[in-house]
Structures are given as C-alpha cells and as structure tokens.
mmCIF file of the N, C-alpha and C atoms, coordinates in Angstrom:
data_MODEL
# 
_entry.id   MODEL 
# 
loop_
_atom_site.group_PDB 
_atom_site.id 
_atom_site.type_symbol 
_atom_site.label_atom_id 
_atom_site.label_alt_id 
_atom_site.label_comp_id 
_atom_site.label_asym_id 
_atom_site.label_entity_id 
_atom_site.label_seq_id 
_atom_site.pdbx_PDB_ins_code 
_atom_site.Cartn_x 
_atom_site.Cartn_y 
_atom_site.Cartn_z 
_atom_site.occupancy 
_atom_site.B_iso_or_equiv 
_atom_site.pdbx_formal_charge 
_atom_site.auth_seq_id 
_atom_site.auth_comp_id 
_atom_site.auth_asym_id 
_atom_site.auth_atom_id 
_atom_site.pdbx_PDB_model_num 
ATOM 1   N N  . UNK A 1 1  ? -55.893 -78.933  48.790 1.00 0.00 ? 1  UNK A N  1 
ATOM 2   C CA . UNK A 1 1  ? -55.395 -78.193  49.929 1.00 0.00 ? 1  UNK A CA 1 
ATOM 3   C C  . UNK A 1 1  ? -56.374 -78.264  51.102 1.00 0.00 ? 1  UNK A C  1 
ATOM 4   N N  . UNK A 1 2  ? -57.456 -78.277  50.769 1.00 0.00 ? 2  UNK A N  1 
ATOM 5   C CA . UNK A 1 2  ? -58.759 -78.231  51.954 1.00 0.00 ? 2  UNK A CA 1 
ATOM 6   C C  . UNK A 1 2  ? -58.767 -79.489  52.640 1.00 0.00 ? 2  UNK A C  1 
ATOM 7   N N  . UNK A 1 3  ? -58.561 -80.938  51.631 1.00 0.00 ? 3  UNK A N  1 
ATOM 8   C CA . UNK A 1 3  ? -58.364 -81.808  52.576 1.00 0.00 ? 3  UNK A CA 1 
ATOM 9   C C  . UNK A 1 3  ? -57.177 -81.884  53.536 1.00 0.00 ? 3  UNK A C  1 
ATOM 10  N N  . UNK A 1 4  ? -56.283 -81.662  53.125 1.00 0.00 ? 4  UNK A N  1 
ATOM 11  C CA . UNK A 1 4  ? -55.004 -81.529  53.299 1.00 0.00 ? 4  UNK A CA 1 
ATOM 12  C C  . UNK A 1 4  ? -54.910 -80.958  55.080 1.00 0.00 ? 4  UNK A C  1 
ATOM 13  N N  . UNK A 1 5  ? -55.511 -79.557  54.666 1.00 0.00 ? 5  UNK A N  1 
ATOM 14  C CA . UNK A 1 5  ? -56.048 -79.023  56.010 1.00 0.00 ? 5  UNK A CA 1 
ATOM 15  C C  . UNK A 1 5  ? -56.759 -79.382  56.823 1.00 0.00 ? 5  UNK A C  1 
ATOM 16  N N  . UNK A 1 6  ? -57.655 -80.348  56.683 1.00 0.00 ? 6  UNK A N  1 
ATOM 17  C CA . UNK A 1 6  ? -59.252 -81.056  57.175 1.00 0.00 ? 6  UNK A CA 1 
ATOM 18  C C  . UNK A 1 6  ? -57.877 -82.073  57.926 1.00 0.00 ? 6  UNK A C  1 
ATOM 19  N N  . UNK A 1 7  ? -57.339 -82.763  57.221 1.00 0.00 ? 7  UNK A N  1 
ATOM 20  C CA . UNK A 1 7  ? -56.715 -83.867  57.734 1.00 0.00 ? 7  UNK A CA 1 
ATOM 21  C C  . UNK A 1 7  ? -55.807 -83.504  59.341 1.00 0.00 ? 7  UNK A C  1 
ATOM 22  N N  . UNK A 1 8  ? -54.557 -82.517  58.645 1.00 0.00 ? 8  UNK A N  1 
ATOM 23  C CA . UNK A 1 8  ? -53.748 -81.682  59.975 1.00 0.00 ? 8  UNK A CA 1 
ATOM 24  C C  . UNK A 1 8  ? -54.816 -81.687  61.200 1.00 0.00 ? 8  UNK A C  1 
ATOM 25  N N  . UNK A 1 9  ? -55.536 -81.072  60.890 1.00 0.00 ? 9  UNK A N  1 
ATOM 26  C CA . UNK A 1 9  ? -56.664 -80.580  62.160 1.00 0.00 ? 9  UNK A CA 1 
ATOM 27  C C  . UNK A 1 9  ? -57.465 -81.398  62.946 1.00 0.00 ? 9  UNK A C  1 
ATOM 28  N N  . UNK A 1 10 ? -57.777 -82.963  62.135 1.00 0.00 ? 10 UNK A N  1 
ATOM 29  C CA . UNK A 1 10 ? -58.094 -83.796  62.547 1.00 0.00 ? 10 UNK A CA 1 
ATOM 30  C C  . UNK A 1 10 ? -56.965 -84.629  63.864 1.00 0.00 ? 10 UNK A C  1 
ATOM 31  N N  . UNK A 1 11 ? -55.555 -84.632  62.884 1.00 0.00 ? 11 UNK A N  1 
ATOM 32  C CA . UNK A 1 11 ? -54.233 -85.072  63.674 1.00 0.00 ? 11 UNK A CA 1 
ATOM 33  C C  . UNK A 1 11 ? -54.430 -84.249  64.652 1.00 0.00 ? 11 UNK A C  1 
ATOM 34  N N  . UNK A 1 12 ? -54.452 -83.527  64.852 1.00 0.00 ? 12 UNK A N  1 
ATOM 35  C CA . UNK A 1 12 ? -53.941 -81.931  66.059 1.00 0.00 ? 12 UNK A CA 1 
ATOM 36  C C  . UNK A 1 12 ? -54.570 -82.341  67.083 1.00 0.00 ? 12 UNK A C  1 
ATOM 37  N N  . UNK A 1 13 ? -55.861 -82.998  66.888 1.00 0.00 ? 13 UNK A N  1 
ATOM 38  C CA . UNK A 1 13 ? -56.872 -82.913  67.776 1.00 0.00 ? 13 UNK A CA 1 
ATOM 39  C C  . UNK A 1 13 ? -57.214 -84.387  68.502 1.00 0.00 ? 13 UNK A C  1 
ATOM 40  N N  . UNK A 1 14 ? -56.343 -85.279  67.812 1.00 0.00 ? 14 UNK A N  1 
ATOM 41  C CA . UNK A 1 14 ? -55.901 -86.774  68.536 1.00 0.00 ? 14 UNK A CA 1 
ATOM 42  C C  . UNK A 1 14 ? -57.019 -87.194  67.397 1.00 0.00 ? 14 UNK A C  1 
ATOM 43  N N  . UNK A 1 15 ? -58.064 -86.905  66.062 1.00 0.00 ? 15 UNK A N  1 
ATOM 44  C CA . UNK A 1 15 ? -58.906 -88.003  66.057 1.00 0.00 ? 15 UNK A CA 1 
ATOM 45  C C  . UNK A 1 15 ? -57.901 -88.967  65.044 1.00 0.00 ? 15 UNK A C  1 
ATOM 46  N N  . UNK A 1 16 ? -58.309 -90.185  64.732 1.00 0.00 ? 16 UNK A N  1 
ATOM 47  C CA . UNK A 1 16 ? -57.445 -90.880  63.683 1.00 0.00 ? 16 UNK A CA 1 
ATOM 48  C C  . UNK A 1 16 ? -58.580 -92.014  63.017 1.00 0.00 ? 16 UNK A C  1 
ATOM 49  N N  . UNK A 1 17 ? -57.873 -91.677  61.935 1.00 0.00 ? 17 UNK A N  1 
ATOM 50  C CA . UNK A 1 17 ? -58.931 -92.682  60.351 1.00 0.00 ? 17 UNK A CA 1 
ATOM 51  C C  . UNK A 1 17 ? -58.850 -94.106  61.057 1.00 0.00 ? 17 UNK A C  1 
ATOM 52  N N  . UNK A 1 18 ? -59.925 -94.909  61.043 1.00 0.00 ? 18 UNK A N  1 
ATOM 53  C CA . UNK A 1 18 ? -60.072 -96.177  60.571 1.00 0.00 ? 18 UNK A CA 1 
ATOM 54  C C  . UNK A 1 18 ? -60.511 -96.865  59.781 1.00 0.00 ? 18 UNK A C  1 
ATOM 55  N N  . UNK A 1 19 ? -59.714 -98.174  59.204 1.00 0.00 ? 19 UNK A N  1 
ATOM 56  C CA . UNK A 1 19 ? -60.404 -98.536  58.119 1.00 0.00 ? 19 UNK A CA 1 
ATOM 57  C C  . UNK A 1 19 ? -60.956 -99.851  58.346 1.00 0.00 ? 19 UNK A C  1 
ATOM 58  N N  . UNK A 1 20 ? -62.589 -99.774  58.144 1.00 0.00 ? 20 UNK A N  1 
ATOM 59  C CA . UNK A 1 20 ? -63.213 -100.748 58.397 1.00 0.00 ? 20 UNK A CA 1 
ATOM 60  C C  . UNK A 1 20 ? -63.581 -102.194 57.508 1.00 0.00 ? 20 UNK A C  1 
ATOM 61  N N  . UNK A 1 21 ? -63.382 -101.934 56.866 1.00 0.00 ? 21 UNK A N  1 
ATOM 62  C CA . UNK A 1 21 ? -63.263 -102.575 55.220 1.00 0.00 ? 21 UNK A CA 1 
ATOM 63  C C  . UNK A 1 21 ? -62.667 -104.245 55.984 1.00 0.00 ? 21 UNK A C  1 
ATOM 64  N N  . UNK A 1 22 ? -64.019 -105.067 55.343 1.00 0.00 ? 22 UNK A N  1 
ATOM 65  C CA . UNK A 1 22 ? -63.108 -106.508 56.114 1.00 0.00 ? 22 UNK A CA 1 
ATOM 66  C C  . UNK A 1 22 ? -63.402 -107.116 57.306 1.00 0.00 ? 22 UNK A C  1 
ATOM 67  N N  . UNK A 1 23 ? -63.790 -105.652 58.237 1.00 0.00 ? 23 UNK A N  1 
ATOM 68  C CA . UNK A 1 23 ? -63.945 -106.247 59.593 1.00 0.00 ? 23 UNK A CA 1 
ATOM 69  C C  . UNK A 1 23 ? -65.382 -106.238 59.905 1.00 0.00 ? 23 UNK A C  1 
ATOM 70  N N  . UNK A 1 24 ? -65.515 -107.282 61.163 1.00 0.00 ? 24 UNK A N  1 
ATOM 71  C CA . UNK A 1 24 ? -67.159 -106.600 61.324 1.00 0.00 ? 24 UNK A CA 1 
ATOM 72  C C  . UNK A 1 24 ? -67.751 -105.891 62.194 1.00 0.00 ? 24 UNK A C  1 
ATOM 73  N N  . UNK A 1 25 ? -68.608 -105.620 61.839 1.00 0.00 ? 25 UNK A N  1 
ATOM 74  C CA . UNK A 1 25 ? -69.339 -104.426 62.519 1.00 0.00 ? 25 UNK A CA 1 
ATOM 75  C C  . UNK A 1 25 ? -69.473 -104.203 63.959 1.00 0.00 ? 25 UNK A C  1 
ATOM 76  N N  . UNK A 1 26 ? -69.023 -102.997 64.288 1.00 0.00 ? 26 UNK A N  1 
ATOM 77  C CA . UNK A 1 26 ? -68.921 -102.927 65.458 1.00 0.00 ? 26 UNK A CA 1 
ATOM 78  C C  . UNK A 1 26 ? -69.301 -101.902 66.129 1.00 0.00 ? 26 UNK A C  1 
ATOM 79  N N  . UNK A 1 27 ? -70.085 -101.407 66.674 1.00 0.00 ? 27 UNK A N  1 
ATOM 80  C CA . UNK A 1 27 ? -70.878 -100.161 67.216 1.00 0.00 ? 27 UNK A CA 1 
ATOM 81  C C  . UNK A 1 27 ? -70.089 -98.967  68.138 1.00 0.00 ? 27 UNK A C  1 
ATOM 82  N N  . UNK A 1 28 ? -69.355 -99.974  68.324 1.00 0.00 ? 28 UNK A N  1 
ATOM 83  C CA . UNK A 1 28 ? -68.104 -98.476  68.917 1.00 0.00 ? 28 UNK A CA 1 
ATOM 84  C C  . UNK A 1 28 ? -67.526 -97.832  67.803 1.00 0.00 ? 28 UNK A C  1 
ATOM 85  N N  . UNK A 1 29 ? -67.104 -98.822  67.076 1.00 0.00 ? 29 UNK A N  1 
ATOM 86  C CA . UNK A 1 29 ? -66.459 -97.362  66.056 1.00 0.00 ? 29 UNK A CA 1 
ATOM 87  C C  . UNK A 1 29 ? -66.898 -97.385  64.969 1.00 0.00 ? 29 UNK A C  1 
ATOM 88  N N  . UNK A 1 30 ? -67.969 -97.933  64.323 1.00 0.00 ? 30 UNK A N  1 
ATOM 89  C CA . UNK A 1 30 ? -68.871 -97.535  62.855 1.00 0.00 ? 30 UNK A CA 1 
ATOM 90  C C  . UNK A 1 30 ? -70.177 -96.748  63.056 1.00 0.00 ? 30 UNK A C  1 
ATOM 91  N N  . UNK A 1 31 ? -70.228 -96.395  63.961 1.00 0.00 ? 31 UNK A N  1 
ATOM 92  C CA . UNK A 1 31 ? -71.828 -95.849  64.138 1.00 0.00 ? 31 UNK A CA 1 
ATOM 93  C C  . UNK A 1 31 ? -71.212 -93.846  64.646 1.00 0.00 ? 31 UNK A C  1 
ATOM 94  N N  . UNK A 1 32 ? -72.606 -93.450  63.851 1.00 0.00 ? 32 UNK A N  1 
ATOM 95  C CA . UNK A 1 32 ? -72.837 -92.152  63.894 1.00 0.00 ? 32 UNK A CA 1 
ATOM 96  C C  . UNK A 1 32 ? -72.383 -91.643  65.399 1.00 0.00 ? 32 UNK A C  1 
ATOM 97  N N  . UNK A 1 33 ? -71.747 -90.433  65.617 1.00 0.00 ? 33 UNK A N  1 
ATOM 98  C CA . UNK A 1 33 ? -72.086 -90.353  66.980 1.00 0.00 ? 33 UNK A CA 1 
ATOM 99  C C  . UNK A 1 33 ? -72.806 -88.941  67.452 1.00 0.00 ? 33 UNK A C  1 
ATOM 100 N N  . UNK A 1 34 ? -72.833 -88.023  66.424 1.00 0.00 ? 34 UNK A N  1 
ATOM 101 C CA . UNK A 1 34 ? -74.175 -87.563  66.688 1.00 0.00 ? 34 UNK A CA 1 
ATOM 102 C C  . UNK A 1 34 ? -75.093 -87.415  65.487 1.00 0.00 ? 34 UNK A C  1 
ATOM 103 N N  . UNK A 1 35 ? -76.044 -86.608  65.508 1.00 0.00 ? 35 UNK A N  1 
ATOM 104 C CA . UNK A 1 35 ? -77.226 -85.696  64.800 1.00 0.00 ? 35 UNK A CA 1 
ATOM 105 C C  . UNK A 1 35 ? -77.116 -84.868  65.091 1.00 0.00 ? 35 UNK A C  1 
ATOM 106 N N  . UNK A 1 36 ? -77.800 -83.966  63.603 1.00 0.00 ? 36 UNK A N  1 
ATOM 107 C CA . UNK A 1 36 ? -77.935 -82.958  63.408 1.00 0.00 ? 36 UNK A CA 1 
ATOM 108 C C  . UNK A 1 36 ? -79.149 -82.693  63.000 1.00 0.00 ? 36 UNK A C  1 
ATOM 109 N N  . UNK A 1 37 ? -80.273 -82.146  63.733 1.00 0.00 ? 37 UNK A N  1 
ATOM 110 C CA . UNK A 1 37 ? -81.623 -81.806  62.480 1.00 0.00 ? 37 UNK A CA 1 
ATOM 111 C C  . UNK A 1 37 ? -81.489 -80.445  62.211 1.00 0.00 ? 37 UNK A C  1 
ATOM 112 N N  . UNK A 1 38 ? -81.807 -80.641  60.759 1.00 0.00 ? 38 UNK A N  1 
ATOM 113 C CA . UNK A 1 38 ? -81.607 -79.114  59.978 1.00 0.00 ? 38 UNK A CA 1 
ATOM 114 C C  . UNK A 1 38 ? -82.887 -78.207  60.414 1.00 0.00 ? 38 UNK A C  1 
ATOM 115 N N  . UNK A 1 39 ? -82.748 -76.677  60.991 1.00 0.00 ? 39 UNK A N  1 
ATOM 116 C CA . UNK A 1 39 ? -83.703 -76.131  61.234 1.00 0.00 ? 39 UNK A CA 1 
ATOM 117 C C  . UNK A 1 39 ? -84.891 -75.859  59.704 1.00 0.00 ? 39 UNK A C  1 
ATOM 118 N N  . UNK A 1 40 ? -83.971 -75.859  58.849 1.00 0.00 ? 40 UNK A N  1 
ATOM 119 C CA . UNK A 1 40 ? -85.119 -75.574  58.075 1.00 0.00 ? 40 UNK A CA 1 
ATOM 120 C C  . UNK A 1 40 ? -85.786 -76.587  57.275 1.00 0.00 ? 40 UNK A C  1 
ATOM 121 N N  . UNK A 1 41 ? -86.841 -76.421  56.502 1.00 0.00 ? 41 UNK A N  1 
ATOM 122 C CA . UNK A 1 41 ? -87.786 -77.671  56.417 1.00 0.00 ? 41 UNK A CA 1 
ATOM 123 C C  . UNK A 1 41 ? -87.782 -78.160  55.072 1.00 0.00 ? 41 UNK A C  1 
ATOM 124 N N  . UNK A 1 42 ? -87.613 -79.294  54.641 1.00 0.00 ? 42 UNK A N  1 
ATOM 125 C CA . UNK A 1 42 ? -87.309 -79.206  53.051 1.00 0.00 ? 42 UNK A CA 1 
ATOM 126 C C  . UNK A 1 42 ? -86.057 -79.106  52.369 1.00 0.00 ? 42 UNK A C  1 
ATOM 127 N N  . UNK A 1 43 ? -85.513 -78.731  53.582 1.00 0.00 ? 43 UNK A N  1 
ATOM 128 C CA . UNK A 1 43 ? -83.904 -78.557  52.867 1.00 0.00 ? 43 UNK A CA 1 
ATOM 129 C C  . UNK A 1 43 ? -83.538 -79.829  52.077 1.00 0.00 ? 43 UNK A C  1 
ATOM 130 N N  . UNK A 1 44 ? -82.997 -79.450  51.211 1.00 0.00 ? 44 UNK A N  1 
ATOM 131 C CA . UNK A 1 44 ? -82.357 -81.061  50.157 1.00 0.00 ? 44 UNK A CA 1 
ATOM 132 C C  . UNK A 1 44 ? -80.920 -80.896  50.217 1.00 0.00 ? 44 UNK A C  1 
ATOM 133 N N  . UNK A 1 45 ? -80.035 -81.487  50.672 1.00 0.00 ? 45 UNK A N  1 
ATOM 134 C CA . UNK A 1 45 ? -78.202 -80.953  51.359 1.00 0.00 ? 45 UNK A CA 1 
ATOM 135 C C  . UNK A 1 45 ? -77.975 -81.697  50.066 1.00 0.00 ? 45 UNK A C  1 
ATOM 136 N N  . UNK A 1 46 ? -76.939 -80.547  49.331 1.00 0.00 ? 46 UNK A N  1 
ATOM 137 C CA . UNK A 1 46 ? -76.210 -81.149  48.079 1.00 0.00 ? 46 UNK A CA 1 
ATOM 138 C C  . UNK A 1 46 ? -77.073 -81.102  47.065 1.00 0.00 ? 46 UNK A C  1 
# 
C-alpha cells in the first residue's frame, strides 16, 4: 500500500520512472540531483 501511495504522489506531481537499463549513461537523467548531509555524526542509515 505505501508504495502504491509513493507511486500516486509521484504521478500527481508530473515526476515519471525511467528505465535506464541498456542505455548509456547520461547525466541528465542518471545522476543524483541533490544531497543530503546527515546532521548527526556516525549515523549508519539502515
């Protein structure tokens, strides 16, 4: 259900999946587009 929801909200908001698989690399749409640094220090995510 959570993806389910993740997905709708994604639609709602114009973004849309691509699948890169095959093609090559291309910096407009495979690359990060932001960061995040975690305030705290040590954190291990997951």
């Amino acid at each position: 259900m959570t993806d389910k929801v993740f997905l709708s909200t994604m639609v709602k908001f114009g973004v849309e999946s691509i699948n890169p698989e095959g093609e090559p690399f291309n910096p407009e749409l495979h690359e990060a587009i932001t960061i995040y640094r975690c305030p705290i220090k040590n954190l291990i995510p997951f």
